[in-house]
Structure formats: structure tokens, C-alpha cells
N, CA, C and O atoms as CSV, one atom per row, in Angstrom:
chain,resi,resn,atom,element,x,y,z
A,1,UNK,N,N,-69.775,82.435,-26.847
A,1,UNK,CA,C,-70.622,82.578,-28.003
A,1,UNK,C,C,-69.861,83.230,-29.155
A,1,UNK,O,O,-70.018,82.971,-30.348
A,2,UNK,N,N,-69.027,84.096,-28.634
A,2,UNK,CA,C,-67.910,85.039,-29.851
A,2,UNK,C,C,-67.709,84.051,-30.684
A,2,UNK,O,O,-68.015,83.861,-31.861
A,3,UNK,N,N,-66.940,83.232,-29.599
A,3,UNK,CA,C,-65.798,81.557,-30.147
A,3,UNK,C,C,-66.409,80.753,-31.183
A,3,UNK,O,O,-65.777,80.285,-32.129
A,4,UNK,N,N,-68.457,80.503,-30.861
A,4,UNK,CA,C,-68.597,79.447,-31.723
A,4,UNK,C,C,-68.856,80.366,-33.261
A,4,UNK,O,O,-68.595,79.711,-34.270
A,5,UNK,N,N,-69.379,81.920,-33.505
A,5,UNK,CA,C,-69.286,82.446,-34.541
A,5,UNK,C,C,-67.931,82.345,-35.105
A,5,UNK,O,O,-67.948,82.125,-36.316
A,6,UNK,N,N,-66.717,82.445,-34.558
A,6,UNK,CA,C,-65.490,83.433,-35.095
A,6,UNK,C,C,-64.764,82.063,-35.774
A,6,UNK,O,O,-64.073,82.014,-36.791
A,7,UNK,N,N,-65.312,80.541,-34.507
A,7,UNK,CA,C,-64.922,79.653,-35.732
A,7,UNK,C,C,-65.582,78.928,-36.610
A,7,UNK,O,O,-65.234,77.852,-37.095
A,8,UNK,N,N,-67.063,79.861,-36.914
A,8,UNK,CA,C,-67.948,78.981,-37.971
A,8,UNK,C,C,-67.689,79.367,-39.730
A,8,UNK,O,O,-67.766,78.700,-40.761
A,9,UNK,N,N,-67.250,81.237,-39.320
A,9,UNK,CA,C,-66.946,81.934,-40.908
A,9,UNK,C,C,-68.107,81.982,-41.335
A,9,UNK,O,O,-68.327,82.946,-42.068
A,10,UNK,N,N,-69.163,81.118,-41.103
A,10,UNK,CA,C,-70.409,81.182,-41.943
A,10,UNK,C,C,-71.121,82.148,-41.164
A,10,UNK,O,O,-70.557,82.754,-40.253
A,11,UNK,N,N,-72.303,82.330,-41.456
A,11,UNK,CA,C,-73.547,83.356,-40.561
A,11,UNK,C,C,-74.549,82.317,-39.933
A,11,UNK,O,O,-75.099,81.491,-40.662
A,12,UNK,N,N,-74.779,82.359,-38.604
A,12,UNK,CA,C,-75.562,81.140,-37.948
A,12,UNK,C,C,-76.926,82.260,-37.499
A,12,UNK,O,O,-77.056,83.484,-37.519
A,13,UNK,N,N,-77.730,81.209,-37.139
A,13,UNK,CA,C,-78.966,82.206,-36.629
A,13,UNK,C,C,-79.304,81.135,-34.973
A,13,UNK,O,O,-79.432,79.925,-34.785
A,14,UNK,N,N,-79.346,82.477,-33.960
A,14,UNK,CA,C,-79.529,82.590,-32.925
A,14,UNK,C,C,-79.841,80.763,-32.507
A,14,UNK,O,O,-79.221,80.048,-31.719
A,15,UNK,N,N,-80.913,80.467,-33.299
A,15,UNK,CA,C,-80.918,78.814,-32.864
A,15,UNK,C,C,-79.875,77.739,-32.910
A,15,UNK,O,O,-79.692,76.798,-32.138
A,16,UNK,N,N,-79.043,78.205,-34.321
A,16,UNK,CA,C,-77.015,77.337,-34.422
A,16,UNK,C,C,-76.887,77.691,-33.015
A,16,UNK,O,O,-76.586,76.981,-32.056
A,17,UNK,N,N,-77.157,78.849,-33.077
A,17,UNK,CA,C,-75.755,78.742,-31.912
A,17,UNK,C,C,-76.202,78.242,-30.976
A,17,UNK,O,O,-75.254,77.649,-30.462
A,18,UNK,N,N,-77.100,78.081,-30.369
A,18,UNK,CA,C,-78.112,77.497,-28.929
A,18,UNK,C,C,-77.561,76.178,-29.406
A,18,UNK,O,O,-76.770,75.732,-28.575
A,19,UNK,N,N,-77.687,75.501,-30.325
A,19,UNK,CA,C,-77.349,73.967,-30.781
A,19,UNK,C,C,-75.740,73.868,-30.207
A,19,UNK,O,O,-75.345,73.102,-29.328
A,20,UNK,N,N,-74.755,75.091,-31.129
A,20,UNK,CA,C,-73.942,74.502,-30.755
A,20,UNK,C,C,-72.888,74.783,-29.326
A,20,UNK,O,O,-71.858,74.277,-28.880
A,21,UNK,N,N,-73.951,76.044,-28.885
A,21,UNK,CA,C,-73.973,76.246,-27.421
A,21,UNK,C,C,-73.815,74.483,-26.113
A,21,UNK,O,O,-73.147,74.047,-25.176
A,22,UNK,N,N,-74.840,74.171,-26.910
A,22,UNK,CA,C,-75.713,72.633,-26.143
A,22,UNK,C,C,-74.303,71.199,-26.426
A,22,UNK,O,O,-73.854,70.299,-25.718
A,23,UNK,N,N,-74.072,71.629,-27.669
A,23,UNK,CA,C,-72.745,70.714,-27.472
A,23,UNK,C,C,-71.540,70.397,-26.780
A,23,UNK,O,O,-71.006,69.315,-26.536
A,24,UNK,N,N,-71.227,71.577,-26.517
A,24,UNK,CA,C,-70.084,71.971,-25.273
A,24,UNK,C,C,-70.613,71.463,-24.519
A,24,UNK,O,O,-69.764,70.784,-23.941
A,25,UNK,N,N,-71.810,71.265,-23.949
A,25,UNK,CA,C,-72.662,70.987,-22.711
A,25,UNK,C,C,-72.878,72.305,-21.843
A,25,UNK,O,O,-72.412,72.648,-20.756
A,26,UNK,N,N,-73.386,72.657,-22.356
A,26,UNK,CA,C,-73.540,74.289,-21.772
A,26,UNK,C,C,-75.061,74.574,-21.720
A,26,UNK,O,O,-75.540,74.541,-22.853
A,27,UNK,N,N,-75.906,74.825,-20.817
A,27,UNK,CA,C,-77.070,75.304,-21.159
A,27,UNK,C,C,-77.425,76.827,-21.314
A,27,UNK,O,O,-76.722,77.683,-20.776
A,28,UNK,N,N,-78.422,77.112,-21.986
A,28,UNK,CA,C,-78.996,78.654,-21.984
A,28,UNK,C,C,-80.353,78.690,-22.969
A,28,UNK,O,O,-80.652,78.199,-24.057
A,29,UNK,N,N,-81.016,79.561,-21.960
A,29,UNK,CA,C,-82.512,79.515,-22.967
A,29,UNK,C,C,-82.335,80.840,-24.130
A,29,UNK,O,O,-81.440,81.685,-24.106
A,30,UNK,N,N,-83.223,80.760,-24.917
A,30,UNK,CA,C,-82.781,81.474,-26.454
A,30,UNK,C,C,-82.997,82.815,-25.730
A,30,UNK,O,O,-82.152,83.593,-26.173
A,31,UNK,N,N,-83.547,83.247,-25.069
A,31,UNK,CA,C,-83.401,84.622,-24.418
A,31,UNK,C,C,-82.195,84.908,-24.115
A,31,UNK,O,O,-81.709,85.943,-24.572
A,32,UNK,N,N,-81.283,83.891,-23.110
A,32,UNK,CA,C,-79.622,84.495,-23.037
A,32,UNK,C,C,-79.312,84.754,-23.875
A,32,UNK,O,O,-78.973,85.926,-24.035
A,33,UNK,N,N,-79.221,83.700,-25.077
A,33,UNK,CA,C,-78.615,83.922,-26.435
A,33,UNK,C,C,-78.862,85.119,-27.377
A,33,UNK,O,O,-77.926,85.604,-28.012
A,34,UNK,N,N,-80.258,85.646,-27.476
A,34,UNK,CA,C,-80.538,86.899,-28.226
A,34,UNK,C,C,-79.805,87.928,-27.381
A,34,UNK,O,O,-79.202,88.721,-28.103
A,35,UNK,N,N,-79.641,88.210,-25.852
A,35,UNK,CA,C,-79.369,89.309,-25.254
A,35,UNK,C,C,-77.744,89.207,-25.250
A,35,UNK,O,O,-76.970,90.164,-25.249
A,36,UNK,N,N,-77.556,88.435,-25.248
A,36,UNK,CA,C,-75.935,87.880,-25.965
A,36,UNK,C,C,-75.540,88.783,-27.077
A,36,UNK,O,O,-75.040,89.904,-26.982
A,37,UNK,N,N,-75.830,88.145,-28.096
A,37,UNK,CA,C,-75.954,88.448,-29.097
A,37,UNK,C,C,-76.104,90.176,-29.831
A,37,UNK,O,O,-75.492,90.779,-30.712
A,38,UNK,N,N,-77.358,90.534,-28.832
A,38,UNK,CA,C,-77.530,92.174,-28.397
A,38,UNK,C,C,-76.098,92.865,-28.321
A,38,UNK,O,O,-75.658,93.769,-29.031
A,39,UNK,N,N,-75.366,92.051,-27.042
A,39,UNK,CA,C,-75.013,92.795,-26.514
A,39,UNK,C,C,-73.183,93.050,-27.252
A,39,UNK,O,O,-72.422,93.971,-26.953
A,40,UNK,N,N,-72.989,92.242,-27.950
A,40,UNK,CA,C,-71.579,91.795,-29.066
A,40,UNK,C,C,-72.074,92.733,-30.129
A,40,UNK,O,O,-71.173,93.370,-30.673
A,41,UNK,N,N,-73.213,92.954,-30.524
A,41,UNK,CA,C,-73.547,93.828,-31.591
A,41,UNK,C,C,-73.181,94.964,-31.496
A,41,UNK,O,O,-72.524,95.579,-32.337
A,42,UNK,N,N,-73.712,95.505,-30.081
A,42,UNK,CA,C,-73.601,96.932,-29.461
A,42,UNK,C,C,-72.147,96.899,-29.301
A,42,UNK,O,O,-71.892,98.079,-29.541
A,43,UNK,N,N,-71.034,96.348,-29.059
A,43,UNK,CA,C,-69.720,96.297,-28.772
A,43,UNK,C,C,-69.123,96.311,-30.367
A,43,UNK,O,O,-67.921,96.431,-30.605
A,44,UNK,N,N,-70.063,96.181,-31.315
A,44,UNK,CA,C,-68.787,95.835,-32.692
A,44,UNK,C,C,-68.178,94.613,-33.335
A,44,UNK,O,O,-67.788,94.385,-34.480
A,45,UNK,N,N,-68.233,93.726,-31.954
A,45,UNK,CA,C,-67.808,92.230,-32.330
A,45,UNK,C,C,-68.400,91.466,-33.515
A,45,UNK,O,O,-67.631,90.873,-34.272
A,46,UNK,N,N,-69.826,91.444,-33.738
A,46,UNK,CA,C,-70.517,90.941,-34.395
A,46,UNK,C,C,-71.371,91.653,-35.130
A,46,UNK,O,O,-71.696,92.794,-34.800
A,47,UNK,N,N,-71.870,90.998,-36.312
A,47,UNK,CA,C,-72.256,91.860,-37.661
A,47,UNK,C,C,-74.043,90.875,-36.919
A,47,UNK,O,O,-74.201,89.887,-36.202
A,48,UNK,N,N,-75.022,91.859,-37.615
A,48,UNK,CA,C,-76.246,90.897,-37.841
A,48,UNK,C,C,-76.507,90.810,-39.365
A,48,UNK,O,O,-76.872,91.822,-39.963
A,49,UNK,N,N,-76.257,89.120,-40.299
A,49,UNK,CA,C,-76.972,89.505,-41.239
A,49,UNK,C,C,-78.716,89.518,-41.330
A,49,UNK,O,O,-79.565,88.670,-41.053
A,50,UNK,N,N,-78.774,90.701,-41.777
A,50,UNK,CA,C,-80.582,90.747,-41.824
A,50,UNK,C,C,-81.272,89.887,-42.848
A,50,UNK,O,O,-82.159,89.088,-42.548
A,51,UNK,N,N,-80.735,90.125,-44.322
A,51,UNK,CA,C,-81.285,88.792,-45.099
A,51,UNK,C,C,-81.572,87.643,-44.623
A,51,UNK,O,O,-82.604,87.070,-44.973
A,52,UNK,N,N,-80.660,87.075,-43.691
A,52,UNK,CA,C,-80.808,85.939,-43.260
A,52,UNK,C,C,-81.100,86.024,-41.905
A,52,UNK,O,O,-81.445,84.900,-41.540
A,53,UNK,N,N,-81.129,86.821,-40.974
A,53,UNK,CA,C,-81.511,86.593,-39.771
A,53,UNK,C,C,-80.315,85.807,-38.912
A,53,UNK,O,O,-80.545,84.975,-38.034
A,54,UNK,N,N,-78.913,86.266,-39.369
A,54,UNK,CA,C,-78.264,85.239,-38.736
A,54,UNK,C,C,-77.251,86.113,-38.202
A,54,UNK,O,O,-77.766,87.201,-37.945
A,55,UNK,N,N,-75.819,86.080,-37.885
A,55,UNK,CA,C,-74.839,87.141,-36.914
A,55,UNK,C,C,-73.190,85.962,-37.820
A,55,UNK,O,O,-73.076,84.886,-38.406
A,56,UNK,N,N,-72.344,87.042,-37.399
A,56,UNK,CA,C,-71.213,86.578,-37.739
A,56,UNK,C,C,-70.376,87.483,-37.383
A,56,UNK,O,O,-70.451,88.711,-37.424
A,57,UNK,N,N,-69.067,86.341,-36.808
A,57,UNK,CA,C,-67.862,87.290,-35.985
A,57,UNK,C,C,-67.413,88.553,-36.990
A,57,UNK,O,O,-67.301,88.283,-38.185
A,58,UNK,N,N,-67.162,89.870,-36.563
A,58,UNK,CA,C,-66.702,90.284,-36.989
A,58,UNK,C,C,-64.846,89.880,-37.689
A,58,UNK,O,O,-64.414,89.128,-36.815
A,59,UNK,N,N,-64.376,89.947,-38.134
A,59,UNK,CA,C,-63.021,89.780,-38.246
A,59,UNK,C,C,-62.151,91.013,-37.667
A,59,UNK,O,O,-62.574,92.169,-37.635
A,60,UNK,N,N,-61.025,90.656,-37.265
A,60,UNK,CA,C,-60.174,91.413,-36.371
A,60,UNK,C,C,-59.702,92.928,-37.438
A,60,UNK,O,O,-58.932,92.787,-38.388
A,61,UNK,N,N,-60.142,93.925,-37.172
A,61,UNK,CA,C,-59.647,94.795,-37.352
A,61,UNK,C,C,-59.851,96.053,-36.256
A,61,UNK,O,O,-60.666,96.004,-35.335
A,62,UNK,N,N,-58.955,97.196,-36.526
A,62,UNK,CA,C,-58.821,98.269,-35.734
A,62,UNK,C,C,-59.715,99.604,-35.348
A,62,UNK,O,O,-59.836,100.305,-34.344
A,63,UNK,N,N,-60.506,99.578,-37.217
A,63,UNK,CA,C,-62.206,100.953,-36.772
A,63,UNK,C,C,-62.961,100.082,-37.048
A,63,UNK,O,O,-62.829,98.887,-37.312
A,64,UNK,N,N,-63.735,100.719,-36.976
A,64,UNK,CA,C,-65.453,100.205,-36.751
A,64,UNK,C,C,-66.334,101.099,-37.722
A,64,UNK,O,O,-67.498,101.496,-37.666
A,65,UNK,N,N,-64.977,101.299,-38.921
A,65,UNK,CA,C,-65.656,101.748,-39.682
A,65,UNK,C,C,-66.847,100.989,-40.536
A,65,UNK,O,O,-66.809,99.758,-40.519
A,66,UNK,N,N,-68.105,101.757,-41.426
A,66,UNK,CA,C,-68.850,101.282,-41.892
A,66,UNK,C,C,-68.636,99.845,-42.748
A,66,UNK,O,O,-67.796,100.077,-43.617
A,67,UNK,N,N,-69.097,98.431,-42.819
A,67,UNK,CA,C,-68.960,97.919,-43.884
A,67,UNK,C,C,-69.735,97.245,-44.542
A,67,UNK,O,O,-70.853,97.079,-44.054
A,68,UNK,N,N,-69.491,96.748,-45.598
A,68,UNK,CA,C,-70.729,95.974,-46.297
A,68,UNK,C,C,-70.597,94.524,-45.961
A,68,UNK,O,O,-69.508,94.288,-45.438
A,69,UNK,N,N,-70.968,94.023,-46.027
A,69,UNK,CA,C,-71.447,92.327,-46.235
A,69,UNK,C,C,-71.876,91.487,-47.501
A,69,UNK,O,O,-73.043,91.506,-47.892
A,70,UNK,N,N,-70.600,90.529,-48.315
A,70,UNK,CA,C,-70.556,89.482,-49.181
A,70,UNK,C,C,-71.059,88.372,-48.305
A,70,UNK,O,O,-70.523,88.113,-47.227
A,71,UNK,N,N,-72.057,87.744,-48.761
A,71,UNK,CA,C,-72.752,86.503,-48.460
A,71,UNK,C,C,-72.772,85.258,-49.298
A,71,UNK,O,O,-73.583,85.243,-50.225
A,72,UNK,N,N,-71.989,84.194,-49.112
A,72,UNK,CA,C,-71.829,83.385,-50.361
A,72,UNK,C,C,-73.388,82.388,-49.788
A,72,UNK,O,O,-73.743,81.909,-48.711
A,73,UNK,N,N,-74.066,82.453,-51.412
A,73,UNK,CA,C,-75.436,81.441,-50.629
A,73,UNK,C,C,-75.006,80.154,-51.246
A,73,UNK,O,O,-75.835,79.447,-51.818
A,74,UNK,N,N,-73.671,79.795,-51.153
A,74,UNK,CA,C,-73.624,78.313,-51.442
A,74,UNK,C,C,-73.134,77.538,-50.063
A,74,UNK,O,O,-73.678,76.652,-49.404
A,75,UNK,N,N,-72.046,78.146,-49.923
A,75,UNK,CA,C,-71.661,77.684,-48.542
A,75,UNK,C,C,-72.174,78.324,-47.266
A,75,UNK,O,O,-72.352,77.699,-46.220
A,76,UNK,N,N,-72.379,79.514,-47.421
A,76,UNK,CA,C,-72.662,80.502,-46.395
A,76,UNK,C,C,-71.558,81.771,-45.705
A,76,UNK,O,O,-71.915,82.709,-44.992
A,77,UNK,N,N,-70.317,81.495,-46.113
A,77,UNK,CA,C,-69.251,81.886,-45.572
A,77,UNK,C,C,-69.319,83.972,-46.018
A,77,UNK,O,O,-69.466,84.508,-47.116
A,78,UNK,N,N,-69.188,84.433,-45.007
A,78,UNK,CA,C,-69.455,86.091,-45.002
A,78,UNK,C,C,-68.257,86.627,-44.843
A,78,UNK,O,O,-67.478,86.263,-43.962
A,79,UNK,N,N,-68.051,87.410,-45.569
A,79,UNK,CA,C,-66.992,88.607,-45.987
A,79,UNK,C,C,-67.234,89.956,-45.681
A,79,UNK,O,O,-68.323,90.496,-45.870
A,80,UNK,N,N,-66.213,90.530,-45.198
A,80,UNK,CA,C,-66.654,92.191,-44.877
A,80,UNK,C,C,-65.435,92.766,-45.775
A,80,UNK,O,O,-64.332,92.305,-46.071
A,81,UNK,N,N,-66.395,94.477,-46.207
A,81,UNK,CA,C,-65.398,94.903,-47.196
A,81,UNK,C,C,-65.695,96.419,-47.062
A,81,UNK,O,O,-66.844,96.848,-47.170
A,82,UNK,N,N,-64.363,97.417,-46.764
A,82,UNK,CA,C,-65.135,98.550,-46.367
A,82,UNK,C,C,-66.084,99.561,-46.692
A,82,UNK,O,O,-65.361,100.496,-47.036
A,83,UNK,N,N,-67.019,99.862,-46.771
A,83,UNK,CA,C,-67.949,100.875,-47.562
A,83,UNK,C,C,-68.669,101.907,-47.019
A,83,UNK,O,O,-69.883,102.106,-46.984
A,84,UNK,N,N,-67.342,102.799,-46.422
A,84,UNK,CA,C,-67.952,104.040,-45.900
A,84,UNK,C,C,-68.108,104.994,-47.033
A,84,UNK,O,O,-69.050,105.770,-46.875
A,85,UNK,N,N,-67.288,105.170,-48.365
A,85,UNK,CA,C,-67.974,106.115,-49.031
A,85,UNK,C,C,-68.992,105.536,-49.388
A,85,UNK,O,O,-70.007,106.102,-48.981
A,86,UNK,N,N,-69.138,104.787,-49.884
A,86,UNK,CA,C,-70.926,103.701,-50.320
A,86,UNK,C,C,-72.274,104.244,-49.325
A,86,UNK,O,O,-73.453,104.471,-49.600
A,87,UNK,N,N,-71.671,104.306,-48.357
A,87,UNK,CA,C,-72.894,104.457,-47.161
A,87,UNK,C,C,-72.869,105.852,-46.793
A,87,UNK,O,O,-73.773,106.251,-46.060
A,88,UNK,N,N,-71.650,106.960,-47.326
A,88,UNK,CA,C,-71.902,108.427,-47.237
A,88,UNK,C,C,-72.465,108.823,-48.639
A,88,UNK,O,O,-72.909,109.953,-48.843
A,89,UNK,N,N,-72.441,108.122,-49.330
A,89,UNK,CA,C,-73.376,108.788,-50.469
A,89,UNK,C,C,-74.824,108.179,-50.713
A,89,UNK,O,O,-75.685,108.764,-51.371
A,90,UNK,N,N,-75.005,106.891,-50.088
A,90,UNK,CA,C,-76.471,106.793,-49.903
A,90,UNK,C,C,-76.978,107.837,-49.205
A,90,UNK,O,O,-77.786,108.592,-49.746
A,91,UNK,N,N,-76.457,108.072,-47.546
A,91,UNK,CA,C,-76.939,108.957,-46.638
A,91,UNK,C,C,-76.897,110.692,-47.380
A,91,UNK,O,O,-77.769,111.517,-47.108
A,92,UNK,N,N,-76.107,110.891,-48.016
A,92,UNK,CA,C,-76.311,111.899,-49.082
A,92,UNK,C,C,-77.340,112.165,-49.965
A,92,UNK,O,O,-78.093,113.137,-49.907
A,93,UNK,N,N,-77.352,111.279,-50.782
A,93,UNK,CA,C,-78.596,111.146,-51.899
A,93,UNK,C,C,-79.918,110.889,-50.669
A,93,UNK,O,O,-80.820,111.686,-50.927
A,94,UNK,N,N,-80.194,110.193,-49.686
A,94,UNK,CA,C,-81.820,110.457,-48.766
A,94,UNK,C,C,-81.876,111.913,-48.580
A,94,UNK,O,O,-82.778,112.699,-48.869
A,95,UNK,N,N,-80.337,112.180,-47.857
A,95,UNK,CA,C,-80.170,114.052,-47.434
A,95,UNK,C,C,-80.948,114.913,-48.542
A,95,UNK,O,O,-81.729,115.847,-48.362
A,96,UNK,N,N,-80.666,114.538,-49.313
A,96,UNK,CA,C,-81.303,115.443,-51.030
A,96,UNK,C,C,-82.618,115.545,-51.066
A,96,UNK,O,O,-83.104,116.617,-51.426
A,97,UNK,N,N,-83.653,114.204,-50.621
A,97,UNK,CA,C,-84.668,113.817,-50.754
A,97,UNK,C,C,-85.255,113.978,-49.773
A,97,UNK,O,O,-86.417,113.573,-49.822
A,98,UNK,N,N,-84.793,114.622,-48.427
A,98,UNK,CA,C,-85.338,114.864,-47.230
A,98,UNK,C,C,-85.603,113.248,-46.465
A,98,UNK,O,O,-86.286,112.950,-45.485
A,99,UNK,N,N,-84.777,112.424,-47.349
A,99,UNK,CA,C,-85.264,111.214,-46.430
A,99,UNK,C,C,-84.758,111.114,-45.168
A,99,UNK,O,O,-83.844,111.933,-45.259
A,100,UNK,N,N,-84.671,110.450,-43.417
A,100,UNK,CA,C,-84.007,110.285,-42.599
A,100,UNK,C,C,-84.013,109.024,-42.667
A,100,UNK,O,O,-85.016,108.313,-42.730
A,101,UNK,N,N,-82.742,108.635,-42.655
A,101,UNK,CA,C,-81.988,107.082,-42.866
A,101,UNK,C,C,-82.315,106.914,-41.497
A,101,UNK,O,O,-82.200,107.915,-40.789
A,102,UNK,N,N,-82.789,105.604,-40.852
A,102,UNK,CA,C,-82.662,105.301,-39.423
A,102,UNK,C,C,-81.780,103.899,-39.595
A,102,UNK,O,O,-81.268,103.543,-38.534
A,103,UNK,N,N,-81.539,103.133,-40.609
A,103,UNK,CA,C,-80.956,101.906,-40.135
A,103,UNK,C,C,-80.619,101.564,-42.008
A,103,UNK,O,O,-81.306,101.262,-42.984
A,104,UNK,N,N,-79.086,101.846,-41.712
A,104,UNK,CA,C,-78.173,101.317,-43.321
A,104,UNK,C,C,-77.509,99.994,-43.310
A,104,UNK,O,O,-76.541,99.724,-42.598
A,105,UNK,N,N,-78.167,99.069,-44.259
A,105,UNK,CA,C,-77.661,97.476,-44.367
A,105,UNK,C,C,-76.925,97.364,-45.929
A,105,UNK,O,O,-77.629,97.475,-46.933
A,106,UNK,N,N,-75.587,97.156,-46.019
A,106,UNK,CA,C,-75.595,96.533,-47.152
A,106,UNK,C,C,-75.428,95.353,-47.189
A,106,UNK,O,O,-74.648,95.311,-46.238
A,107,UNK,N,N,-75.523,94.185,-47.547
A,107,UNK,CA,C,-75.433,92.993,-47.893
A,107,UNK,C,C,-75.958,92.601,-49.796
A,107,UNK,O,O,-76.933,92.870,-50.498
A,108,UNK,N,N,-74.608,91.819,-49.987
A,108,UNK,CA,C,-74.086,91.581,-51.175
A,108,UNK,C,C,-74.380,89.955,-51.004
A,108,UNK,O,O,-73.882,89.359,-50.049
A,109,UNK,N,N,-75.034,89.414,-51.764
A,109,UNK,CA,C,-75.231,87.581,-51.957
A,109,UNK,C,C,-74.542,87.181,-53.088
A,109,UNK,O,O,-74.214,88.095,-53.844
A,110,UNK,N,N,-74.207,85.939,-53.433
A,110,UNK,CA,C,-73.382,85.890,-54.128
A,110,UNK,C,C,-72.664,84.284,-54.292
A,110,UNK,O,O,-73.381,83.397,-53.829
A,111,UNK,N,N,-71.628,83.922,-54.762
A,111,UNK,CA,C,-70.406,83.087,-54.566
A,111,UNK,C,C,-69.419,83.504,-53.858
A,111,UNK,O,O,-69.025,84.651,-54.071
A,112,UNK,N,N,-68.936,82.910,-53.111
A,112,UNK,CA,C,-67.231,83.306,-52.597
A,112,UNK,C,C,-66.381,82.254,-53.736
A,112,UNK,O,O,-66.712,81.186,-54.252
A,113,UNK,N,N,-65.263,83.020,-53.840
A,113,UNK,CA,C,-64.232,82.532,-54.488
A,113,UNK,C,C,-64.283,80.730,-54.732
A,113,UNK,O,O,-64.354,80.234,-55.856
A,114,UNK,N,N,-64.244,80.113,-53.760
A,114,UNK,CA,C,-64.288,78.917,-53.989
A,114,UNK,C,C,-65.675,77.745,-54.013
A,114,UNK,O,O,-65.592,76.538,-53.784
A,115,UNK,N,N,-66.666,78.368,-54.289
A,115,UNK,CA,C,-67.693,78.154,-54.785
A,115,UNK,C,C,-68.176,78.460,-55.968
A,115,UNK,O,O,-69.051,77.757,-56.473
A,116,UNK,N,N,-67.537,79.875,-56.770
A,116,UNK,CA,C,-67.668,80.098,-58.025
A,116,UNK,C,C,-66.864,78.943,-58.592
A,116,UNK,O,O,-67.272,78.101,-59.392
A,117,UNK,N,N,-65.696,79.034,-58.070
A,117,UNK,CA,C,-64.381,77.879,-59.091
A,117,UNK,C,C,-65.257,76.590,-59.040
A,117,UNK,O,O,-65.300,75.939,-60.083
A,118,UNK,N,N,-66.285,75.927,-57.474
A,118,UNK,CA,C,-66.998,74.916,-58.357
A,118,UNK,C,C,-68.282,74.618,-59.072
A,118,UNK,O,O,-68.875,73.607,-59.447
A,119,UNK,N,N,-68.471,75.961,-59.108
A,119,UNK,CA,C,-69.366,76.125,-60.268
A,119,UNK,C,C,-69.596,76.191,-61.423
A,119,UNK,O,O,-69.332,77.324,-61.824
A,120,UNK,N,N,-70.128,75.261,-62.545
A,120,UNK,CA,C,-70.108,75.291,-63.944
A,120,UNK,C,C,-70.736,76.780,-63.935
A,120,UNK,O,O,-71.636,77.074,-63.149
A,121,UNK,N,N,-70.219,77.668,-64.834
A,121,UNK,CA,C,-70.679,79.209,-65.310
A,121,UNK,C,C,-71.523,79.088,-66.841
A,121,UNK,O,O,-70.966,78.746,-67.884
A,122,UNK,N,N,-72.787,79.401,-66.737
A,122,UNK,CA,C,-73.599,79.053,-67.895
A,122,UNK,C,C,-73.268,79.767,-69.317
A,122,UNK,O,O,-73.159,80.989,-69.223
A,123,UNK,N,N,-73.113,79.297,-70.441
A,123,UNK,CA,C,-72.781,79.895,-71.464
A,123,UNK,C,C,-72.597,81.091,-71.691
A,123,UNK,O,O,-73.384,81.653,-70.928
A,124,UNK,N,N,-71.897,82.082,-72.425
A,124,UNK,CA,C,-72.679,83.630,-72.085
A,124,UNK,C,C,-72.622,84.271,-70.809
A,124,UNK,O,O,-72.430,85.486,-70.750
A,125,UNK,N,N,-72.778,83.538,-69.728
A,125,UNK,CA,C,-72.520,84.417,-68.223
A,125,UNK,C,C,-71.354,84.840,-68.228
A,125,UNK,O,O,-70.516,83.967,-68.453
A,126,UNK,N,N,-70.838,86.214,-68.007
A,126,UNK,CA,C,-69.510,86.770,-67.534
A,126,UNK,C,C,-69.448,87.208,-66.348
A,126,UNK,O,O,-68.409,87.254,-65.688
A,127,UNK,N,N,-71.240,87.792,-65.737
A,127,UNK,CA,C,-70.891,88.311,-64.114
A,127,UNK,C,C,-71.520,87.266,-63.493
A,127,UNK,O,O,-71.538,87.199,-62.264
């Protein structure tokens, strides 16, 4: 299941992958697949995006430090980028407010690089 995220780049939701689980010729009911899925999360391997309800390989690196999530909504293809001070000064500013953070998401939507380039940019737009 790592394999069919790590070579999609995009973010699939629990049902892709059962699909493309089923292609290999492999069976499993969507219960394996969510507890799957569970269980790569809890390990680091895999990101969940929540906007979309979907998961994506992590990319190979060494901490497990905090990061954010670029989401291109043209193609789908997800980017990680690090944002532990981002996510120590949110958890800061709740600290101030007496809020208790139980669960920090960033996700960024957007273009990736080669979806902006084929995109006409409307008059006047600079961001």
C-alpha cells in the first residue's frame, strides 16, 4: 500500500487505493485498508490530507519533524515543506489564549509549479 501512494505523488483516498489495490489482483475489504493506512500514519510514513480526505507517501527524509502540506488542486500532486516554527507559534499564540491545541493541520492549496506555467494568469494577478 506504501508502494501504490509513494508512486502516485498525488493524495488518493482510501477507495484509490482499494481500486488500485484490486489491480495487482490483490484483494482487501476497505477495513484492511483504513487500518493500513492507521497504521503508516502512526509510523510517519504517510501524511493524511484532511481537506481532502486522502493520504500521501511521505517523502524520504530523516525527522519527523512538523510539516505543512502544498496541495496542487489541478493535478493533485502534494508537497511537504518544513514548518515547525509555523506550528510553535500557532501552539504559542492558543498557549496565550488558554486554548489546548489537540490536533495541528496545515495544508496549503494551490498550483504546483507546473500547473501554474499552464495556466493563463488573469490580468492584474501577481499572487
Amino acid at each position: 500500500m506504501l508502494e501504490i501512494l509513494a508512486l502516485s505523488h498525488a493524495a488518493m483516498g482510501a477507495y484509490e487505493i482499494l481500486d488500485r489495490y484490486a489491480e495487482d489482483g490483490k484483494r482487501a475489504a476497505p477495513a484492511t485498508i483504513y487500518r493500513a493506512l492507521e497504521f503508516l500514519l502512526e509510523l510517519g510514513l504517510i501524511h493524511r490530507i484532511a481537506s481532502l480526505n486522502a493520504y500521501v507517501a511521505c517523502p524520504a527524509r530523516q525527522t519527523h519533524d512538523p510539516a505543512a502540506l502544498l496541495v496542487c488542486d489541478a493535478c493533485g500532486v502534494v508537497s511537504e515543506i518544513p514548518s515547525e516554527r509555523g506550528m510553535e507559534s500557532l501552539r504559542a499564540q492558543a498557549d496565550a489564549l488558554g486554548f489546548s491545541i489537540r490536533a495541528l493541520v496545515l495544508e496549503a492549496h494551490g498550483l504546483c509549479p507546473n500547473c501554474r506555467a499552464q495556466t493563463p494568469q488573469a490580468p492584474g494577478a501577481d499572487h
